[in-house]
N, C-alpha and C positions, 0 to 999 in steps of 0.2 A: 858256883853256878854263874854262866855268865847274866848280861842282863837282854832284856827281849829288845830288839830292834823295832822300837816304835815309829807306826804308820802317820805321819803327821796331819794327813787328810784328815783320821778321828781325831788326835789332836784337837784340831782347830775347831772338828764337828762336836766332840763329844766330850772335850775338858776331862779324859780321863787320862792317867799313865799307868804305866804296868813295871813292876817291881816284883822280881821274882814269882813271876805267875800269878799277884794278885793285883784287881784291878783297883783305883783309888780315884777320886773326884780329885780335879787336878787342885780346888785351892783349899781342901779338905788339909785339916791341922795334920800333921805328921806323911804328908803326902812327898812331898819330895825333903830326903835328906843330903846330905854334903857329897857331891860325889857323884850323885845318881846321874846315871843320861837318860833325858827323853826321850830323845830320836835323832837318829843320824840321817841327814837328809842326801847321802852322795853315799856311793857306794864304795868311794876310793878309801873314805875315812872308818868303813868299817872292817874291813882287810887285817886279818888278824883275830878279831874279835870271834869271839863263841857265840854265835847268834843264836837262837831258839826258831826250830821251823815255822813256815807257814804254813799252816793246816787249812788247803781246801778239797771243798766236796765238791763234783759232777752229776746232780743229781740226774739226769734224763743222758747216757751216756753218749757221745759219738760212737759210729760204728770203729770197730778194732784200727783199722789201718790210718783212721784221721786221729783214735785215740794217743795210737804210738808215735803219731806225728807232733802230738800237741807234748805229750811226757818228752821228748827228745829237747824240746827249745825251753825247759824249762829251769831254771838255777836249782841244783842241789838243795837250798834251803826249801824250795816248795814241794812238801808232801801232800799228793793229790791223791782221792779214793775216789771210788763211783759207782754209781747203780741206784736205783730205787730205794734200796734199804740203806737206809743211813748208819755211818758205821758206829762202833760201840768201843769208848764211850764217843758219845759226839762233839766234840771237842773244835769241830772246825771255826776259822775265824772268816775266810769267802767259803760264798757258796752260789754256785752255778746253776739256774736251773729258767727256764724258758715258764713254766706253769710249778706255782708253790702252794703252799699249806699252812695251817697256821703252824701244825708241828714242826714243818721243815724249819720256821723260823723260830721256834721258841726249843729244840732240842738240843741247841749246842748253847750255853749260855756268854761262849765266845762269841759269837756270829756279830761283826761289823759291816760287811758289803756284802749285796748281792750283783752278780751280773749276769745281766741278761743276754745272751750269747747272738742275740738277733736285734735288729734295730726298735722294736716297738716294744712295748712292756701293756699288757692287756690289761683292759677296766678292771678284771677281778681282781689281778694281782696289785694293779694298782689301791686299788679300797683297802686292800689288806694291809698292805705295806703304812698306809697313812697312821696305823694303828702303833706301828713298830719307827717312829722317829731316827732314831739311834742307829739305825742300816742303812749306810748308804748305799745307792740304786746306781747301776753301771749299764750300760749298755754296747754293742759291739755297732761299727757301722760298716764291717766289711762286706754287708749285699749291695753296698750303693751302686758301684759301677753295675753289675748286674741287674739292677731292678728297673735302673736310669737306663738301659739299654733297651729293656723289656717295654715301660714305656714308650719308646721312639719307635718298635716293632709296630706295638698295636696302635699307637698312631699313620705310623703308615699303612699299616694294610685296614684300617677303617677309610682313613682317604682317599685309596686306592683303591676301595672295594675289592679286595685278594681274593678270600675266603669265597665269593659268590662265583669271582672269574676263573678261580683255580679248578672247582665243581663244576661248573658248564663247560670248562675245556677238558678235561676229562671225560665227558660224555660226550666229546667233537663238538660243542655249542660255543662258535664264537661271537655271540651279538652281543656282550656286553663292553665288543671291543667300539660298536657304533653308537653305546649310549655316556656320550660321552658329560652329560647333564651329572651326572654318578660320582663324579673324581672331583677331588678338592684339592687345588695347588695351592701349597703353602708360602712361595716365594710372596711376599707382600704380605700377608698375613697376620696377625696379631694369635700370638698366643700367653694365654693367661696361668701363670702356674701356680697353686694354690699349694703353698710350704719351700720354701728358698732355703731348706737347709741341704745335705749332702747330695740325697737326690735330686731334687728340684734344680740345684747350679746346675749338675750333666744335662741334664734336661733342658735347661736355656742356653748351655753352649752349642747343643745340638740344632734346636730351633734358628737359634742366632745365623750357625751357619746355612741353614736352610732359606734365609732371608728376611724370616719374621721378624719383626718388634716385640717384643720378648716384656710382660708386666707381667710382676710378682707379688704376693701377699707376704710378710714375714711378722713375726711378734714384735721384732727389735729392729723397725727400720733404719736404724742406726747404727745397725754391727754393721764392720766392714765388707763389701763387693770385692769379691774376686777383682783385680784390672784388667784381666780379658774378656768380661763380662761390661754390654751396657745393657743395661736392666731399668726400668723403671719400677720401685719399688713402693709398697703401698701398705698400710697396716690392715689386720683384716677386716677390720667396720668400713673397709671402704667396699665392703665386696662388692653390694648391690650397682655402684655407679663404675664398678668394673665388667662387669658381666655383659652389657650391650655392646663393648667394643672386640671383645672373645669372639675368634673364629673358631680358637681350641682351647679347653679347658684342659689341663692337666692336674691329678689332684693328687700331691704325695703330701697329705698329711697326717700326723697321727690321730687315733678315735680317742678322744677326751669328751668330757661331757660338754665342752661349748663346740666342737667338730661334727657333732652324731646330728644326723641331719642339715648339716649345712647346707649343702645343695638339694632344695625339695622343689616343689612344681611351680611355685611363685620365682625360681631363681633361673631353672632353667627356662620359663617363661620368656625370661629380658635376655636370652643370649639373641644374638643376631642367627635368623632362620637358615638352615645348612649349617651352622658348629658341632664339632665333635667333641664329646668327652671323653677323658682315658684319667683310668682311676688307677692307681697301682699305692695308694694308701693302703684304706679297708673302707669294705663295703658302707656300713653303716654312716657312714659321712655325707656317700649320696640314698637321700628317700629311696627307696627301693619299687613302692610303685610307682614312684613318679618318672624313674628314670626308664621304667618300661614304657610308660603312656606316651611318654615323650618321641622314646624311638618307634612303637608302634603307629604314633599319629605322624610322625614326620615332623617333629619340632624341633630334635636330634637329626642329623644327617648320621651319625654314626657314632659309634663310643665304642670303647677297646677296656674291656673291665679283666683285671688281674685277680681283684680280692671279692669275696662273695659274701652272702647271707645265711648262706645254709652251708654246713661245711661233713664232711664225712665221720660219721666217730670211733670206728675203726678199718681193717684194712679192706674188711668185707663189703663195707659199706662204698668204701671207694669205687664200686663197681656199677652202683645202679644209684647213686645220688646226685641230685642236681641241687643246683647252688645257687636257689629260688625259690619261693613258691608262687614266682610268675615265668610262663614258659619264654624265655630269652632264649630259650636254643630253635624256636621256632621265627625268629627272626634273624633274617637274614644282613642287615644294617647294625650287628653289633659281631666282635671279635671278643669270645670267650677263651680266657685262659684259667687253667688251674690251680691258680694261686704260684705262680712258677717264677714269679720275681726273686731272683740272689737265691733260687736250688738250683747250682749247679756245681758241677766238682772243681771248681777252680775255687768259688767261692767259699764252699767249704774250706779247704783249706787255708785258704785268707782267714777266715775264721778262727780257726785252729793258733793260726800264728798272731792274729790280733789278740786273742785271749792269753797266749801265751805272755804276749808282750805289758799286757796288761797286770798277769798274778808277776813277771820278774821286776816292775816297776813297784808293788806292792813289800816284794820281799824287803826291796831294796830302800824302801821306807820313801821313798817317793809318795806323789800323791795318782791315784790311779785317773787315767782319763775317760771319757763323756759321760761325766757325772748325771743325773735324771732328775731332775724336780718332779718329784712324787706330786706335789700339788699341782702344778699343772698338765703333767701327763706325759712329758717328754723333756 
């Protein structure tokens, strides 16, 4: 039999090695004998070799034609299943899935990584996972360009007032062409982005080119800036002495428990009176009534929200739910979307081939990329 092409990311994570299908504490007495390979870290050096598959699961499938896209880019060694029902025996070593279980995690007693096929990994999943150490957490970041687009949308047509002037022109009503108190030009401007990771950079190249002065919050103001990027960058305790210099708030962060409520009615308080905010994180990061009080009283010139509080729970539902229980579709100074950030079919399939690239880097006993600090939430 040959021997299993070990993952060296567990490795390093998890001091195990694998020896004819069983697994061994790496400095456990009779754990490695004369001979043994742990892991081949190149794919060139494994050529030849009888490798044993990767066995992953899909649990929440793609539809058929993104599925057969995703199975086509995949090395021969990865054996992929999928559907709701986990297969028998479960034996998988990833597993793919958006929303988990504790079964999902505890039914293969292989299971080393999960990946998350979309950029954010949720509070539940996250609680759960903190339980199970020993899985590492992946994540996919191909909505970026998408989602960073989606904000620049809804920042423009809050600035622009679109949505109000598209409806009055449509019913022949051009006076909102004479109020021109309404429009917010961004050339001079300061905008403030709140998370400087994939999103956030598009989002400040965008602004940049638009004329603004561009300050960012990041965890690690000491990772490297892009060099077409100048950014002033800031850690996030400096929020409050950022906020009064904000014409626009941008917010792509993830909801962790130090994120959820970040922005409540003491913060937008201190923005400078006419700022916009455009959320395209999730909801929960801004207060939810405050950021109605806010647009409803005029403290908000306008805000462009992508992610919501209330969300549909199934397809039926999709038809008569709002995504509040305060009425935001009754005002006219905010741009509602449907959570429509990275849905669209290009991005899917980016998807498809990031994931792919991700299980043939795995096969290949690489270390799989954008690992997830379960403890901090992204």
């Amino acid at each position: 039999m040959g021997r299993r092409l070990y993952r060296p990311q567990w490795l390093s994570q998890n001091q195990t090695v694998f020896r004819k299908n069983r697994a061994f504490p790496l400095f456990a007495p009779g754990a490695l004998k004369p001979f043994d390979i742990i892991f081949l870290s190149t794919s060139t050096f494994a050529k030849g070799l009888n490798l044993m598959p990767l066995k992953v699961h899909f649990l929440q499938a793609p539809r058929p034609e993104l599925l057969a896209d995703l199975q086509r880019q995949l090395l021969p060694e990865v054996q992929l299943t999928t559907g709701p029902n986990l297969p028998g025996p479960a034996d998988y070593e990833i597993l793919i899935a958006t929303r988990i279980t504790r079964e999902n995690l505890e039914a293969s007693p292989n299971l080393r990584a999960l990946i998350n096929p979309y950029a954010g990994v949720s509070e539940e999943s996250l609680a759960l996972l903190a339980g199970y150490p020993h899985i590492a957490v992946h994540n996919s970041h191909h909505p970026a360009a998408s989602t960073a687009e989606m904000a620049v949308a809804l920042l423009m047509a809050a600035t622009r007032v679109l949505v109000p002037a598209d409806r009055n022109l449509r019913r022949g009503d051009w006076t909102l062409r004479d109020k021109t108190d309404q429009s917010l030009v961004l050339d001079g401007k300061t905008a403030l982005i709140l998370g400087f990771g994939h999103i956030g950079q598009r989002v400040a190249r965008v602004c940049q080119a638009l004329g603004m002065t561009v300050v960012a919050t990041r965890v690690n103001v000491k990772a490297p800036v892009p060099p077409d990027l100048s950014v002033e960058l800031h850690p996030a305790a400096d929020l409050h002495s950022l906020l009064p210099r904000a014409n626009v708030v941008v917010v792509a962060l993830p909801l962790t428990p130090q994120t959820c409520d970040l922005i409540g009615a003491a913060e937008l308080a201190l923005l400078p009176r006419g700022a916009v905010l455009v959320n395209i994180g999730r909801g929960p990061i801004v207060n939810e009534a405050a950021l109605y009080n806010a647009l409803r009283d005029g403290t908000l010139r306008g805000a462009g929200i992508d992610v919501w509080y209330n969300y549909p729970a199934n397809a039926t539902e999709r038809l008569h739910t709002f995504p509040s229980q305060y009425p935001f579709q009754e005002l006219d100074n905010v741009v509602m979307s449907p959570h429509r950030g990275g849905m669209d079919e290009q991005s899917e399939q980016l998807g498809m081939t990031q994931i792919a690239a991700m299980l043939n880097t795995a096969a290949r006993g690489e270390p799989m990329p954008n690992r997830v600090d379960v403890k901090a939430g992204y």
